[in-house]
DRENDO-1510 file (C-alpha; in Angstrom, 1 decimal, always signed):
<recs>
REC; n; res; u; v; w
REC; 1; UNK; +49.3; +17.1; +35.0 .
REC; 2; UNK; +50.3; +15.4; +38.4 .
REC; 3; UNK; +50.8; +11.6; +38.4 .
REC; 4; UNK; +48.6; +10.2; +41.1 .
REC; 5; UNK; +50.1; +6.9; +42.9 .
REC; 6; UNK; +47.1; +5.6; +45.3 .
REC; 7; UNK; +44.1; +7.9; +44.7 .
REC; 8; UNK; +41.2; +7.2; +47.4 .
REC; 9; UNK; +38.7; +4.9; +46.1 .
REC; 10; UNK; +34.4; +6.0; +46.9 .
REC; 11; UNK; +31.4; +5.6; +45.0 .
REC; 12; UNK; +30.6; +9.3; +46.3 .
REC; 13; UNK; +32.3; +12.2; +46.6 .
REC; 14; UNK; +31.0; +15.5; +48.5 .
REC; 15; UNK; +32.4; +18.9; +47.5 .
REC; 16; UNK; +31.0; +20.8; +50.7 .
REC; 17; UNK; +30.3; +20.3; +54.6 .
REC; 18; UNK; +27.2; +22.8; +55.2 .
REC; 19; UNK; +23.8; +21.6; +55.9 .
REC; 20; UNK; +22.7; +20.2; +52.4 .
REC; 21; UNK; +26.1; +18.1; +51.9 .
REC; 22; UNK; +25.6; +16.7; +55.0 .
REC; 23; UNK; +22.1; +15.5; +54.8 .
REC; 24; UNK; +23.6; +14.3; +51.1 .
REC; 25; UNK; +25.9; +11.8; +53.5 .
REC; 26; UNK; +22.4; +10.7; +55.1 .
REC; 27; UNK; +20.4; +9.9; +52.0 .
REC; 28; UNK; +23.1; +8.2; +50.2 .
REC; 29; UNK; +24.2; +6.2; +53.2 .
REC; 30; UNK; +20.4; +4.8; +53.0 .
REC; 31; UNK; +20.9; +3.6; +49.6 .
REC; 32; UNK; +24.3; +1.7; +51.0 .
REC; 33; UNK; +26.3; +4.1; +50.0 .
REC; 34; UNK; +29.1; +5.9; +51.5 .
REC; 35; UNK; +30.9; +8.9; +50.9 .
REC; 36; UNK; +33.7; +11.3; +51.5 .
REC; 37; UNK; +33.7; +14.9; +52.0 .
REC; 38; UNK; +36.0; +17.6; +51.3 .
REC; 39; UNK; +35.3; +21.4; +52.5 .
REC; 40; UNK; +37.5; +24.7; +52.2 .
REC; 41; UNK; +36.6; +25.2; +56.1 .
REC; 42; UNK; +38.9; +24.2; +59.0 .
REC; 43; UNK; +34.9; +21.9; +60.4 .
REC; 44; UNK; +31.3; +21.2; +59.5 .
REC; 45; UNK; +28.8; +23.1; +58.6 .
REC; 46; UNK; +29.1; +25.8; +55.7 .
REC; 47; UNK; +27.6; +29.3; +56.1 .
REC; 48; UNK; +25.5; +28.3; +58.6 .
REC; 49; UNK; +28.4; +28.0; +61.2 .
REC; 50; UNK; +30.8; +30.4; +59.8 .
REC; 51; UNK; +28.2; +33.5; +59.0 .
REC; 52; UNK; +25.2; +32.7; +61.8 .
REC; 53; UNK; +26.7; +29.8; +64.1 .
REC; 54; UNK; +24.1; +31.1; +67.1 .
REC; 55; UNK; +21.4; +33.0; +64.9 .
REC; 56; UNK; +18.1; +31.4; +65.3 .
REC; 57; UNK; +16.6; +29.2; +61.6 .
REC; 58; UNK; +12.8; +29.1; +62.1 .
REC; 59; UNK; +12.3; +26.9; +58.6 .
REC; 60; UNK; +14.0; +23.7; +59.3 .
REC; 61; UNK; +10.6; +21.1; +59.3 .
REC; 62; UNK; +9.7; +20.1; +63.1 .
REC; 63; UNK; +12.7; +21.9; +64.5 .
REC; 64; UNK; +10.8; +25.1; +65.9 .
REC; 65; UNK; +14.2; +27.1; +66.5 .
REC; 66; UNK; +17.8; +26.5; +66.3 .
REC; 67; UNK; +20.7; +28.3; +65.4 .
REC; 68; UNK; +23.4; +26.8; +62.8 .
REC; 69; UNK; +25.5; +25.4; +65.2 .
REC; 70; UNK; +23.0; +23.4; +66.8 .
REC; 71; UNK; +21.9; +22.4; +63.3 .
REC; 72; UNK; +25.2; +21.0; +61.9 .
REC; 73; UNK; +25.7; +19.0; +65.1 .
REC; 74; UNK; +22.2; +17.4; +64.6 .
REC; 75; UNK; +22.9; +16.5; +61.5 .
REC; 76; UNK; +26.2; +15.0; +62.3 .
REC; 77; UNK; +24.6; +13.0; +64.5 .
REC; 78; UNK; +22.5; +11.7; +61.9 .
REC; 79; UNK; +25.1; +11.1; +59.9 .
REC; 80; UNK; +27.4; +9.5; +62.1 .
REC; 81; UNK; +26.3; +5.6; +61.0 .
REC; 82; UNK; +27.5; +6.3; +57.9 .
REC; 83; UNK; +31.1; +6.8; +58.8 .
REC; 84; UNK; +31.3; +9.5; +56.2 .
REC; 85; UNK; +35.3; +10.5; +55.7 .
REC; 86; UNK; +35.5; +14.7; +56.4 .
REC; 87; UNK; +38.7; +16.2; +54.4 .
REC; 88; UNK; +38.5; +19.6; +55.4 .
REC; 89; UNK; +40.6; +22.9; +54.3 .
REC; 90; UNK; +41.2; +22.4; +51.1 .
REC; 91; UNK; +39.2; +23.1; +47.8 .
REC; 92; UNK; +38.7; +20.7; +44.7 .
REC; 93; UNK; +41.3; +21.9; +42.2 .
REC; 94; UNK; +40.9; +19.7; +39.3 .
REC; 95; UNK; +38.4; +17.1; +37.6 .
REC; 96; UNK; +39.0; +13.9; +35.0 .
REC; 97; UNK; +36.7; +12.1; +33.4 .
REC; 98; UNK; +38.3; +8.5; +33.1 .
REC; 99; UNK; +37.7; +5.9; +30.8 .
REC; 100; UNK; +35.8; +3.6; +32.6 .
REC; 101; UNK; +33.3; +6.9; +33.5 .
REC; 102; UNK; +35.0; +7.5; +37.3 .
REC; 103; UNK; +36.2; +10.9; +37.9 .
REC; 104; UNK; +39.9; +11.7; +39.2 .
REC; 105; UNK; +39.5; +14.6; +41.7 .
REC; 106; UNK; +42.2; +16.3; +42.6 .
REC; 107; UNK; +42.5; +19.0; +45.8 .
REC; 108; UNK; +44.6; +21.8; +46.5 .
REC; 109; UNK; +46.3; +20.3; +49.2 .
REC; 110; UNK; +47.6; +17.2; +46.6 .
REC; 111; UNK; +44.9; +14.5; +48.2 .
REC; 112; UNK; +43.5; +12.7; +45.3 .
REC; 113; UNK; +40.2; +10.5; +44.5 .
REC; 114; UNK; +38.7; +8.7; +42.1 .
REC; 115; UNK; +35.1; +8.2; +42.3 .
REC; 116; UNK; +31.9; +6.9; +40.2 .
REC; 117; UNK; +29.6; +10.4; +41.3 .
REC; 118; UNK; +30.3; +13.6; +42.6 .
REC; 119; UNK; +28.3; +15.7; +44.5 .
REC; 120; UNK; +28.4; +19.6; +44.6 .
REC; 121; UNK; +27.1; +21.1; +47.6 .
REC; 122; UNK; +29.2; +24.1; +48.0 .
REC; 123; UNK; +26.7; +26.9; +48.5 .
REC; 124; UNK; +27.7; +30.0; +46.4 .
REC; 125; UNK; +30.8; +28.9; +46.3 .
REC; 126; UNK; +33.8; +28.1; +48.9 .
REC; 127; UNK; +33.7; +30.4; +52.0 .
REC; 128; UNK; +37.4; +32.2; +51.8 .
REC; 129; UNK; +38.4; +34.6; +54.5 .
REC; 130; UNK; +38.8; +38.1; +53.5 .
REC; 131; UNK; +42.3; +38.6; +53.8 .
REC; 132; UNK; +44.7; +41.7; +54.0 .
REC; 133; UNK; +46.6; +42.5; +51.0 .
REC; 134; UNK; +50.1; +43.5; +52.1 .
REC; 135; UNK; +52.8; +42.2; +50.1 .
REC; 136; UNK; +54.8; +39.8; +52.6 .
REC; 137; UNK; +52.5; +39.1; +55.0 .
REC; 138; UNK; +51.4; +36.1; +53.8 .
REC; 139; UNK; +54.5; +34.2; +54.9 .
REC; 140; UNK; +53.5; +34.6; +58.3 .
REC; 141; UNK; +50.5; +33.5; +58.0 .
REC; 142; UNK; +50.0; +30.1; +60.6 .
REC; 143; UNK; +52.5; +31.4; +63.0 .
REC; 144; UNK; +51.4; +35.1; +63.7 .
REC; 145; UNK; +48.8; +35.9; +60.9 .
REC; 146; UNK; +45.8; +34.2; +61.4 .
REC; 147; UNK; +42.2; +34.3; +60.0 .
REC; 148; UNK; +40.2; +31.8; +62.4 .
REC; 149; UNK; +40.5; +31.1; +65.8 .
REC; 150; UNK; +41.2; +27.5; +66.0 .
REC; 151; UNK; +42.3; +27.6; +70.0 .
REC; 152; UNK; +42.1; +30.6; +72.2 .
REC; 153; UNK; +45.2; +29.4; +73.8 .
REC; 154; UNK; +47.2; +30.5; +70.7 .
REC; 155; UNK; +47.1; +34.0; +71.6 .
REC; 156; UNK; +46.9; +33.7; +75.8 .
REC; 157; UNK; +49.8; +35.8; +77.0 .
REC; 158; UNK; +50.2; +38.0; +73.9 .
REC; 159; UNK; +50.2; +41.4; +72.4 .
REC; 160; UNK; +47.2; +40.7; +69.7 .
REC; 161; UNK; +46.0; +43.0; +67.1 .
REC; 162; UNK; +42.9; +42.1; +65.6 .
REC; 163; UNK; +41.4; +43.6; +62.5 .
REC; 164; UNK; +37.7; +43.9; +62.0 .
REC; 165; UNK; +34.1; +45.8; +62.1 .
REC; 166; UNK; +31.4; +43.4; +63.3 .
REC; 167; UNK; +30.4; +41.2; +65.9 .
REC; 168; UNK; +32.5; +38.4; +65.9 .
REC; 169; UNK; +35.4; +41.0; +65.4 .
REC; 170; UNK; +35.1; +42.8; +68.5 .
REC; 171; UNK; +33.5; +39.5; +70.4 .
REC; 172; UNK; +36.8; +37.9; +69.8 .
REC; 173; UNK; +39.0; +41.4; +71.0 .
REC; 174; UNK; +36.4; +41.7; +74.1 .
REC; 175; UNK; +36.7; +37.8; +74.7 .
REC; 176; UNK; +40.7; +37.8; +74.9 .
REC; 177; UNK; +40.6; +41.0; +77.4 .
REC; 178; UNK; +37.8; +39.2; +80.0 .
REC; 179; UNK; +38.5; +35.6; +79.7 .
REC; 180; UNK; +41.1; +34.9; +82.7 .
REC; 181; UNK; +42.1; +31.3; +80.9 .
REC; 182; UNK; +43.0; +33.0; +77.7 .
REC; 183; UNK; +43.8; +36.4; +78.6 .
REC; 184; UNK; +46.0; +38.3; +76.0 .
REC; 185; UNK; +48.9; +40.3; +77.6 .
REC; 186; UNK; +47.1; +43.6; +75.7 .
REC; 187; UNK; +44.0; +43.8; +72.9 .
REC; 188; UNK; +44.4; +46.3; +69.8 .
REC; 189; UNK; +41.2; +46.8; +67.6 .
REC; 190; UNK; +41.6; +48.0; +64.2 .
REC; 191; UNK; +39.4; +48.8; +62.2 .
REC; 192; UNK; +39.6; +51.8; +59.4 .
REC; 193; UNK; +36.9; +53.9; +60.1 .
REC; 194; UNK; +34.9; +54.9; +63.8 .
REC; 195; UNK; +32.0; +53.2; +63.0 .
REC; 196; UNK; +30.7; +49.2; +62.9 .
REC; 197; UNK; +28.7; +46.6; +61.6 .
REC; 198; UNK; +28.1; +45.2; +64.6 .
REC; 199; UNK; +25.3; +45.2; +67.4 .
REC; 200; UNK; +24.9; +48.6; +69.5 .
REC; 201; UNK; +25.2; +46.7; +72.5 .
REC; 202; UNK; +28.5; +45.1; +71.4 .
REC; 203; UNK; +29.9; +48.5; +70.4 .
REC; 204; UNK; +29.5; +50.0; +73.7 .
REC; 205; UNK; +30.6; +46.9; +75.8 .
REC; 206; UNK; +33.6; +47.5; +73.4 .
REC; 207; UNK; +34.3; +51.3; +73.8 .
REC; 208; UNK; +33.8; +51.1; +77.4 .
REC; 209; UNK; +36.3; +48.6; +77.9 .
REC; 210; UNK; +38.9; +51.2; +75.8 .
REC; 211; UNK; +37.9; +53.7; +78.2 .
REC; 212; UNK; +38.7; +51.6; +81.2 .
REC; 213; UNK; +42.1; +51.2; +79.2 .
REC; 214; UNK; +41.8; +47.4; +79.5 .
REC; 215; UNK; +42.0; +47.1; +75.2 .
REC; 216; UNK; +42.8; +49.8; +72.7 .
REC; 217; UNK; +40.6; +51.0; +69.5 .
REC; 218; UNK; +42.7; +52.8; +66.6 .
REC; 219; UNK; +40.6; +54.2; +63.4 .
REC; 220; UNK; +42.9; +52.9; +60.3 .
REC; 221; UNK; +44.3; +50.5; +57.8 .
REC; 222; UNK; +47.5; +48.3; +58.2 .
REC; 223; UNK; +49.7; +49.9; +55.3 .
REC; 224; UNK; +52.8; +48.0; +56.3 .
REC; 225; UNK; +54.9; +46.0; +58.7 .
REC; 226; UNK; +58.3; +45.6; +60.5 .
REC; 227; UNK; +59.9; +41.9; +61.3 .
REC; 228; UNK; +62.8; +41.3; +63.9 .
REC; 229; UNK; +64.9; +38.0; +62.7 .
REC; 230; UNK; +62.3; +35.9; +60.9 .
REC; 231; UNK; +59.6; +37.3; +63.0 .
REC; 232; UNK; +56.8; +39.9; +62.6 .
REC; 233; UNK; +57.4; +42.7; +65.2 .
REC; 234; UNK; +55.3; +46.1; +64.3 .
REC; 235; UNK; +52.7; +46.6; +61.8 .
REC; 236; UNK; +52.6; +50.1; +60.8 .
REC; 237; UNK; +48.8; +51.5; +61.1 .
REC; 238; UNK; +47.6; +54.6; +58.4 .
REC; 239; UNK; +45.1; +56.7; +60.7 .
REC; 240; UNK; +42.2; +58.4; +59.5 .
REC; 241; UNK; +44.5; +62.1; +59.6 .
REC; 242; UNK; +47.4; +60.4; +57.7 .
REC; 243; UNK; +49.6; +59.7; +60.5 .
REC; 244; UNK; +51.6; +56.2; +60.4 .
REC; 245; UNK; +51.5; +54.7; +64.1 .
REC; 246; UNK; +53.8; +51.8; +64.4 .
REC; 247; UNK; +51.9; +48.9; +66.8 .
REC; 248; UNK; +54.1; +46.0; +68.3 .
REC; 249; UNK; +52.4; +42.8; +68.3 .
REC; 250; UNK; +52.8; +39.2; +68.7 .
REC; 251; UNK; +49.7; +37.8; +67.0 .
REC; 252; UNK; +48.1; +39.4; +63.6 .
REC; 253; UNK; +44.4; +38.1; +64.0 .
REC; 254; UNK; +42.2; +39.0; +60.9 .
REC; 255; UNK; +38.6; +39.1; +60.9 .
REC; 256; UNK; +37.2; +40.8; +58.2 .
REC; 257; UNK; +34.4; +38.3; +57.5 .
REC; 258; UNK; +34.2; +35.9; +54.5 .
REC; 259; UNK; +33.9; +35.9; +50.9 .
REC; 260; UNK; +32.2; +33.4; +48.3 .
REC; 261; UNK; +34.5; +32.2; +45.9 .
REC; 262; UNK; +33.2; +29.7; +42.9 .
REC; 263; UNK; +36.6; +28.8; +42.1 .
REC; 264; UNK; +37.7; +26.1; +40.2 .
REC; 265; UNK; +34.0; +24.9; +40.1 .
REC; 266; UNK; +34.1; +27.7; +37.1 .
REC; 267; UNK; +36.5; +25.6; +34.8 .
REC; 268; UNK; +35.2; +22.5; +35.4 .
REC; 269; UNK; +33.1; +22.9; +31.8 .
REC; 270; UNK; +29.6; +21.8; +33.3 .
REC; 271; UNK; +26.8; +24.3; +32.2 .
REC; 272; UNK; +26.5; +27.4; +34.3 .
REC; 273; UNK; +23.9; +30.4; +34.4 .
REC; 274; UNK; +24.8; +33.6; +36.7 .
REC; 275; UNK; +27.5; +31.6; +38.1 .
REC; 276; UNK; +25.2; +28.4; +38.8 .
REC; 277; UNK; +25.1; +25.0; +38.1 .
REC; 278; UNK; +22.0; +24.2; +35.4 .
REC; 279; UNK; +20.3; +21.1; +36.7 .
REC; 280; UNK; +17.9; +18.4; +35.9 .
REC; 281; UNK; +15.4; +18.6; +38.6 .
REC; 282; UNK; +14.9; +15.0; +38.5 .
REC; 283; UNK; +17.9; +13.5; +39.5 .
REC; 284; UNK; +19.8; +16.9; +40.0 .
REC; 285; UNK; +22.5; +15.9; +37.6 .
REC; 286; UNK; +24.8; +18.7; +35.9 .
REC; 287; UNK; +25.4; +18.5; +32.6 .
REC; 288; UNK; +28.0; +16.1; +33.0 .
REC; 289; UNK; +26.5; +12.6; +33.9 .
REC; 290; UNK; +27.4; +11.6; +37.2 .
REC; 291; UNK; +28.3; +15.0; +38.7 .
REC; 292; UNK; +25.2; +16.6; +40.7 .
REC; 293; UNK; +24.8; +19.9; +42.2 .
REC; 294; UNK; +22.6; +20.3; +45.0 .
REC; 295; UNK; +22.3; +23.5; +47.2 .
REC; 296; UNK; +22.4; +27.5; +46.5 .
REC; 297; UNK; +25.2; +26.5; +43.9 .
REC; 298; UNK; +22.5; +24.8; +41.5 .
REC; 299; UNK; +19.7; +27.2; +39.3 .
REC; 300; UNK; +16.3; +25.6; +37.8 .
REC; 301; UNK; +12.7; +27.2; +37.0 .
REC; 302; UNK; +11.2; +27.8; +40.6 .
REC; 303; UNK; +14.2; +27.4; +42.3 .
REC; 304; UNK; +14.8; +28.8; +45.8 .
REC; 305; UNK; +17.4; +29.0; +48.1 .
REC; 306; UNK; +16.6; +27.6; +51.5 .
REC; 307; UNK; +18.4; +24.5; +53.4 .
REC; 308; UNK; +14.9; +22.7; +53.3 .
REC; 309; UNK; +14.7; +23.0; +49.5 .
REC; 310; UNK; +18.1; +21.3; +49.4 .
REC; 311; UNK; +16.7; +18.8; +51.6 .
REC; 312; UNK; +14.4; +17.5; +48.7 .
REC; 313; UNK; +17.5; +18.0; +45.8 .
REC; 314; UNK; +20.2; +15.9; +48.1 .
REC; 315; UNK; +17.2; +13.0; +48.2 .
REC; 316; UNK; +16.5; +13.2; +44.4 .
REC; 317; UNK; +20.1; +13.3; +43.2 .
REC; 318; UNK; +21.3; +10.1; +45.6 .
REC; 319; UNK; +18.4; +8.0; +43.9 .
REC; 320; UNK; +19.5; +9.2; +40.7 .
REC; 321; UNK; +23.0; +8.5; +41.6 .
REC; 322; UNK; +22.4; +4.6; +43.0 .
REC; 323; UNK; +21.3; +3.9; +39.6 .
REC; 324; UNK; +24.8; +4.5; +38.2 .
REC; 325; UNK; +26.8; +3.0; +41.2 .
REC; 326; UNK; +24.2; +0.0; +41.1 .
REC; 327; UNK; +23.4; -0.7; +37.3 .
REC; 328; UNK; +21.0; -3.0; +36.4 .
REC; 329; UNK; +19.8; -3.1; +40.1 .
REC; 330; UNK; +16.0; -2.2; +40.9 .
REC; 331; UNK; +16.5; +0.7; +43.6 .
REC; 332; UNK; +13.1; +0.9; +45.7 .
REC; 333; UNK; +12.6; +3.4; +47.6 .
REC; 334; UNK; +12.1; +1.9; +51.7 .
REC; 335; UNK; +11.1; +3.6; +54.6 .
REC; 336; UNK; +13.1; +4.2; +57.5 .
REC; 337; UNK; +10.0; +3.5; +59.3 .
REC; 338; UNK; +9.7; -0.2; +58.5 .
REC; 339; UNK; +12.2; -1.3; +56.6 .
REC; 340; UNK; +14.5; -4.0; +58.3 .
REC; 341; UNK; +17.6; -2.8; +55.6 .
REC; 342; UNK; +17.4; +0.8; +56.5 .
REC; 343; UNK; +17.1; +0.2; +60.5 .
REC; 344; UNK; +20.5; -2.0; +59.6 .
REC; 345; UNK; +22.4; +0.7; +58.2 .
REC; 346; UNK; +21.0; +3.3; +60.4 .
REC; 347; UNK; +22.2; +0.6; +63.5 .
REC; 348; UNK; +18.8; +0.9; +65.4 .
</recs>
C-alpha cells in the first residue's frame, strides 16, 4: 500500500458531483462545515448533465421546469459560499479506517485525503464512457481518441470519425459539419447498423446532410487500425456485407453513451443489497460509522429514486454527521430564515 506524504485535510469528503452531492455541499456548509468533492466526470452535475443536460425535470419543489443543466448551475450557485473544493476525473480507489476514526481516501489519479466522514453520492455508480475495445487503441486516447468533447476547437480543421447511434452522436457529427468556427475538414458517422436511437427529426437532418455529401454515414464496426510514425492514420471499418473499408482520420471521437460502474465502492466492505448501499434512514450512515450514502446508490424500506428524495437523505446524513465532527456539541437545527449564523455563512 502507497505511502501518502501530505494527504488533504476535511471534515467531509463527497464521492460524487450530481444533484444530491451537491445539495450535500449546501447542507453541510450550514452546519459550518466544508467539504471536498471528487467525481469520475471531467464537471458537475452527474447523470443529470451527462444523460439529459437539456431534458425538462418537472419534480424539483417550486422549480416548474428545468432541464439538468440549468439545475446543476443553480445549485452551484447555491453552493458557491461554501467554497466547496471539486476534484474531478478521477474515482475513489481505496479506503482506511485510521486509528484515530478518520478515513485515508485514496483516488485513482494518486490525490489523497484523510477525513473524519465521507459521503457517497455516486448514483448507481460512476458514469464511464463506453469505450471501443480494440487492442492498442487506448494509447491514443487524449491525443486522437477521445470520448467527451471538452473544446470543439480540438477537432476544427480535421478529418473526424465519430462513432455512435443517438442524439448527442449525430448532434456532435452534424454540429462539426454546420458550425463555421469549428468546422471539421470532413465528418464520418459510424455506426454498425442503419438504424438509431435517436430522434426522427435528428436522423433526417443527418441523412440529408450525407446526401448533400457535406458528411458521410458508413453501416459498421471499427475492427482495426493503421498508425503512421507514432500516429493513428486509418481505422479499418467491417461493413454490414463483410467488406473492410480503410477510413483516414485525424480525430477518433467516440460516443457510444455511458455506463454505470460501482467500482471500487464494491470492495469497500460496507453492507450492500442488489449492488446498494444498506442505510439507516436516520442519519443515512452505512454500516461503517462515519461513511453515509445518500442518492440512487443507497437502498431502505420505501425507498425511491428521485433527486427530491435525496434532497431529504443529504439533510439527514449532514446532521448526523456534525455530531461526529462536533462531539459533545448541541447541534440545533436554525433556519435560514432567521438565523443570524446561517445568513453569515450563506454571506447575505
Amino acid at each position: 500500500m502507497k505511502t501518502d506524504t501530505s494527504p488533504l485535510e476535511t471534515d467531509a469528503l463527497i464521492v460524487g458531483a450530481g444533484p444530491v452531492g451537491l445539495f450535500q455541499v449546501f447542507e453541510l456548509g450550514l452546519l459550518g462545515i466544508q467539504a471536498h468533492v471528487v467525481d469520475a466526470l471531467p464537471w458537475a452535475g452527474g447523470q443529470c448533465v451527462e444523460l439529459y443536460a437539456d431534458k425538462p425535470i418537472y419534480d424539483i419543489p417550486a422549480v416548474q421546469v428545468c432541464t439538468g443543466r440549468e439545475l446543476t448551475d443553480r445549485l452551484l450557485k447555491q453552493i458557491a459560499p461554501f467554497d466547496a473544493t471539486f476534484h474531478f476525473e478521477q474515482l475513489v480507489s481505496e479506503i482506511e479506517k485510521r486509528d484515530d476514526g478518520r478515513f485515508l481516501v485514496r483516488t485513482s489519479r494518486g490525490q489523497s485525503f484523510l477525513t473524519r466522514t465521507i459521503f457517497i453520492a455516486a448514483g448507481v455508480g460512476a458514469f464511464l464512457p463506453r469505450t471501443l475495445k480494440l487492442e492498442g487503441l487506448e494509447s491514443f486516447e487524449g491525443t486522437q481518441l477521445f470520448y467527451r468533447v471538452r473544446d470543439p476547437s480540438d477537432f476544427a480543421g480535421k478529418s473526424l470519425v465519430i462513432v455512435g447511434e443517438d442524439d448527442a452522436a449525430l448532434d456532435c457529427a452534424m454540429a462539426f459539419v454546420q458550425d463555421s468556427a469549428h468546422r471539421a475538414q470532413s465528418v464520418t458517422l459510424i455506426h454498425r447498423r442503419d438504424g438509431f436511437r435517436a430522434e426522427p427529426n435528428t436522423v433526417a437532418q443527418m441523412r440529408a446532410l450525407c446526401a448533400e455529401q457535406k458528411m458521410e454515414f458508413i453501416a459498421g464496426q471499427i475492427t482495426g487500425f493503421e498508425t503512421e510514425g507514432q500516429r493513428l492514420s486509418t481505422i479499418q471499418v467491417s461493413g454490414v456485407d463483410g467488406t473492410i473499408r480503410p477510413v483516414p482520420l485525424d480525430a477518433l471521437l467516440v460516443l457510444q453513451g455511458l455506463s454505470p460502474k460501482l467500482g471500487p465502492v464494491a470492495d469497500w466492505g460496507l453492507a450492500l443489497e442488489r449492488k446498494q448501499l444498506q442505510v439507516n434512514t436516520e442519519t443515512f450512515s452505512t454500516s461503517e460509522s462515519g461513511i453515509y450514502a445518500v442518492g440512487d446508490i443507497n437502498t431502505y424500506p420505501g425507498k425511491k429514486k428521485l433527486i427530491l428524495c435525496g434532497f431529504h437523505e443529504a439533510t439527514l446524513a449532514a446532521f448526523g454527521a456534525a455530531t461526529l465532527i462536533f462531539p459533545g456539541e448541541n447541534i440545533q437545527l436554525q433556519y435560514t430564515t432567521s438565523s443570524t449564523e446561517l445568513h453569515r455563512r450563506l454571506g447575505v
